[in-house]
C-alpha positions as CSV (number, residue, x, y, z in Angstrom):
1,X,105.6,83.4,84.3
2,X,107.7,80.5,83.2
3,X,110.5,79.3,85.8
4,X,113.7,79.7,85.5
5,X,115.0,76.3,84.5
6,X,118.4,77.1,86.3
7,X,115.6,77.5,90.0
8,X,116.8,76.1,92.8
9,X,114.7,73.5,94.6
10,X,116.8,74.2,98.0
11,X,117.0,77.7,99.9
12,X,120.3,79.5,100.2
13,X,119.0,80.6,103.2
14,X,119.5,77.2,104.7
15,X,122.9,76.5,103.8
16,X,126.8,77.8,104.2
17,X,128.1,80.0,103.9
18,X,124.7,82.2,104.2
19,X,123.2,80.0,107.2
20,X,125.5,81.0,109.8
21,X,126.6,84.3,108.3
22,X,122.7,85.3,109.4
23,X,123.3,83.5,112.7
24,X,126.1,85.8,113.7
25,X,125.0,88.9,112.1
26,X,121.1,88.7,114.3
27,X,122.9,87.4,117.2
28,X,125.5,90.8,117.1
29,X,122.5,93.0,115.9
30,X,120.5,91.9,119.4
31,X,123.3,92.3,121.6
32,X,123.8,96.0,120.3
33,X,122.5,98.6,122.4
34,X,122.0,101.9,120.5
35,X,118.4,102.9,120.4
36,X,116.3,102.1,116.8
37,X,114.8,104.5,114.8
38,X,111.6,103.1,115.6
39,X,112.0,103.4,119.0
40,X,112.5,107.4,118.4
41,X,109.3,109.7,119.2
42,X,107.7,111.1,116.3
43,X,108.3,114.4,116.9
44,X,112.6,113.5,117.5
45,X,112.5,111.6,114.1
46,X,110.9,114.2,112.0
47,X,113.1,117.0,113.3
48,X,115.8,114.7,112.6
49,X,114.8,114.4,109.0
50,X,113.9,117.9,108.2
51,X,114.3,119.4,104.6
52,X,116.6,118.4,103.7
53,X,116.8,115.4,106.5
54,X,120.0,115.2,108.6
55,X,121.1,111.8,107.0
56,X,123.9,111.4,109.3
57,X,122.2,111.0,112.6
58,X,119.5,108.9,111.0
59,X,121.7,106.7,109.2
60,X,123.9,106.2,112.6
61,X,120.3,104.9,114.1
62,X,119.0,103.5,111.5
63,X,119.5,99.4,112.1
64,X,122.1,99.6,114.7
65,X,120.4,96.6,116.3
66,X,117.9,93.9,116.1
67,X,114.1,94.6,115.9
68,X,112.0,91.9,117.5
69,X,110.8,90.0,114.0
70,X,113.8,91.3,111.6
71,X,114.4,87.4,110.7
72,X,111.1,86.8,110.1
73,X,111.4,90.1,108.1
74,X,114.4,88.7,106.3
75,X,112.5,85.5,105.9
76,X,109.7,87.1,104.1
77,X,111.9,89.2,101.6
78,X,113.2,86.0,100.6
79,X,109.9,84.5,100.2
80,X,108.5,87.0,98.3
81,X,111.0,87.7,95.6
82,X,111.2,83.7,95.2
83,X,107.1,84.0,94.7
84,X,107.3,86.6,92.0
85,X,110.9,85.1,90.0
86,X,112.1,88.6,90.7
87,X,115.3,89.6,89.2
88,X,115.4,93.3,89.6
89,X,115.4,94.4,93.3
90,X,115.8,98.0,94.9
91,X,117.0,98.8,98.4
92,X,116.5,101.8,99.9
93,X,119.1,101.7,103.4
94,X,121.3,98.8,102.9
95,X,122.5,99.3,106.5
96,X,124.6,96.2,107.2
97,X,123.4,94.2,104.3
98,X,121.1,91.9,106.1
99,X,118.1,92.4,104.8
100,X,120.2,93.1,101.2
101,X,121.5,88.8,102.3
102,X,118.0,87.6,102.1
103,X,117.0,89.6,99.3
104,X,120.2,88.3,96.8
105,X,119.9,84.8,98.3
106,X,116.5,84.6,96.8
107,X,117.8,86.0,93.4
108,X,120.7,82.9,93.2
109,X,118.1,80.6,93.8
110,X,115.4,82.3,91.2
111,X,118.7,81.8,88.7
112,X,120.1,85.4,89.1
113,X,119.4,89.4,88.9
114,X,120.3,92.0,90.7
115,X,120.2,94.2,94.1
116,X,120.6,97.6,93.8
117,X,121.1,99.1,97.2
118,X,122.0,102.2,98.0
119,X,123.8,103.5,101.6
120,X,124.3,107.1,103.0
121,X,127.0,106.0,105.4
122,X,130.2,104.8,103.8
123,X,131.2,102.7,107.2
124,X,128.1,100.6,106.7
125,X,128.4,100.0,102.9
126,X,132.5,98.9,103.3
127,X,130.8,96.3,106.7
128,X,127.6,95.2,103.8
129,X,130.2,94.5,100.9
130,X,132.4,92.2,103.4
131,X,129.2,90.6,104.7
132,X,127.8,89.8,100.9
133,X,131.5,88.7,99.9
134,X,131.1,86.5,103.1
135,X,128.1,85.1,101.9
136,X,129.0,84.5,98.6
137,X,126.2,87.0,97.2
138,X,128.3,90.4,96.1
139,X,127.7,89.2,92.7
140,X,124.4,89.4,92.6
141,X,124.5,93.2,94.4
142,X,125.1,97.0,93.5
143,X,126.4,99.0,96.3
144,X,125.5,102.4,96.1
145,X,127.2,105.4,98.4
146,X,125.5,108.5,99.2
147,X,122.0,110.5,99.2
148,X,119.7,108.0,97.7
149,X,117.5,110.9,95.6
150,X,121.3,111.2,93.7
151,X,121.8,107.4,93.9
152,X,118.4,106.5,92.4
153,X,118.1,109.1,90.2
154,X,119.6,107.2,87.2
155,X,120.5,103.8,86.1
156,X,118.0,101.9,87.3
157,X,116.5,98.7,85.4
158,X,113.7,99.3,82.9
159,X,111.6,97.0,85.2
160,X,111.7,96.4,88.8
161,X,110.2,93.7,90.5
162,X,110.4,94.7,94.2
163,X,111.4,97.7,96.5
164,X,112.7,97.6,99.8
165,X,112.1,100.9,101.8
166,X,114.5,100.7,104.9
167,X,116.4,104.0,105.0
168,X,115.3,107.8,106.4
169,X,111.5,107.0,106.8
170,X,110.3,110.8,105.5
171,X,111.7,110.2,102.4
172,X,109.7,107.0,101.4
173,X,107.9,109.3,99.1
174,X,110.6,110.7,97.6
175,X,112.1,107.5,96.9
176,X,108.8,106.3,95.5
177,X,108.8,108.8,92.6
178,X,112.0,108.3,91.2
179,X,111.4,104.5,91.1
180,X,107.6,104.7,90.2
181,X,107.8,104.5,86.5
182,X,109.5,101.5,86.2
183,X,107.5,99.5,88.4
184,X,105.3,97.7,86.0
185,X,102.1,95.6,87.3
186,X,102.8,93.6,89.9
187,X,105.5,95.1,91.3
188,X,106.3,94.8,95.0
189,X,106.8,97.6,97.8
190,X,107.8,96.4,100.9
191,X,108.3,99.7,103.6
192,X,109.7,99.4,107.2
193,X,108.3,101.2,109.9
194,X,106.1,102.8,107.1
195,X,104.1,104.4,110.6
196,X,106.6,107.1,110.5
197,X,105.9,107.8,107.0
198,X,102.1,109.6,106.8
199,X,102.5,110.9,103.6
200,X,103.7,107.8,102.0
201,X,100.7,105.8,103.8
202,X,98.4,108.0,102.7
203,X,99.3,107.4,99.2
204,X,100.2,104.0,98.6
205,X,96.5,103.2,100.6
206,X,94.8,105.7,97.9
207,X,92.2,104.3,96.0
208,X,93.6,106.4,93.0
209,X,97.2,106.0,93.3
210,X,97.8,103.1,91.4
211,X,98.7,100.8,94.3
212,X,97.2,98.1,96.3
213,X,98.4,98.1,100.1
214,X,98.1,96.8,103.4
215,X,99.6,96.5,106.7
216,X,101.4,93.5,107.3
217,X,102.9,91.9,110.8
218,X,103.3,94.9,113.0
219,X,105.8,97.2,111.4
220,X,105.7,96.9,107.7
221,X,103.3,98.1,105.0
222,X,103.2,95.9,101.5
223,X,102.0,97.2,98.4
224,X,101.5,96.1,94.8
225,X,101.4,98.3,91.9
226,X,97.8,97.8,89.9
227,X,99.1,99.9,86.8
C-alpha cells in the first residue's frame, strides 16, 4: 500500500501535548489501588460476567490502574497501526482513553482516520473525551456510550483495519461477530488478557476460522484475518 504523502516522519507519541499527557495518565494509573480484572480469579470474573454479564462491576475494574507493560502495550498499538497505514480502528473498552491516545496518535501521523470506541461506563467516557481533547486527538475519535453488542451493532466502517479487545473479557466473541465481516485480509485483532476468554482463544487459534493468531508478551493474543 502506497503511503500517505501527508505521513509523518516524527511520532506524536514523542511530543506535546501527547508526551506528558501519557506521563501523567501511567504515573496516576500505577498509583491507583483498586484490584485489575486480571488479577480476579477465574471463577470471580466469569460469575461476574454471566449472561447477560454484569457490565457495571466489570467496567468499575476494568483498567482502574496500571498493568506491569500497559506502555509498552500502548507502544505497540501505535506501532502496529503505523505498520499497516490503518485508518479505521475499533475499540472495545475505551476505559480512560489511554490505550484509545496511542491508537489516534498513530492515525494523525498515518495522515488521519478514525477510532471508534465504545464505553459502558458514562464516568469513564466524559474522563477519555477530556483526556483526547487534552491531547489534541478527539478529532480523530468516536465515543461511544453503552452495551457494546448495541454500540457496534451498526455504523461501523466498510473496512477495518484493527480491533482492540479491552472491555468485559467473555464477550470477546460476541464482539468478534458483529465486527467480523468487515475485517477484510489483513486485518488486525489485538485482545487483552485474551486468557480469560477460552472461547474466543479457541477460535481465533482454529485452523478453520479464518484467522492467524498467536500469543504475544504475556497478556495479549494477536491475530490476523487470512480471509
Amino acid at each position: 500500500m502506497t503511503a500517505p504523502v501527508t505521513l509523518k516522519k516524527t511520532s506524536t507519541l514523542t511530543r506535546v501535548p501527547v508526551a506528558p499527557l501519557l506521563d501523567r495518565l501511567f504515573a496516576e494509573a500505577d498509583a491507583a489501588t483498586s484490584p485489575a480484572v486480571s488479577e480476579l480469579p477465574r471463577e470471580e470474573l466469569q460469575r461476574l460476567a454471566g449472561r447477560p454479564p454484569d457490565y457495571r462491576k466489570l467496567s468499575g475494574l476494568q483498567n482502574d490502574r496500571g498493568l506491569p507493560g500497559a506502555r509498552d502495550r500502548g507502544t505497540l498499538l501505535y506501532m502496529l497501526a503505523r505498520a499497516t497505514w490503518a485508518k479505521n480502528i475499533v475499540e472495545f473498552g475505551t476505559s480512560f482513553g489511554i490505550s484509545t491516545i496511542h491508537l489516534a496518535a498513530a492515525l494523525r501521523d498515518n495522515g488521519g482516520g478514525k477510532v471508534i470506541t465504545t464505553e459502558f461506563e458514562s464516568s469513564k467516557v466524559a474522563r477519555a473525551r477530556a483526556h483526547l481533547e487534552e491531547a489534541s486527538l478527539a478529532d480523530l475519535v468516536e465515543f461511544r456510550e453503552g452495551d457494546a453488542l448495541q454500540t457496534l451493532s451498526a455504523g461501523l466502517p466498510e473496512s477495518i483495519d484493527i480491533v482492540l479487545l479491552d472491555g468485559a473479557k467473555p464477550l470477546y466473541p460476541d464482539i468478534l461477530t458483529l465486527l467480523e465481516d468487515q475485517l477484510e485480509a489483513g486485518a488486525l485483532i489485538v485482545a487483552d488478557n485474551a486468557d480469560h476468554s477460552p472461547e474466543y482463544l479457541a477460535r481465533v487459534r482454529s485452523p478453520t476460522a479464518g484467522y492467524l493468531s498467536v500469543p504475544f508478551a504475556e497478556d495479549v493474543e494477536l491475530s490476523v484475518r487470512l480471509r
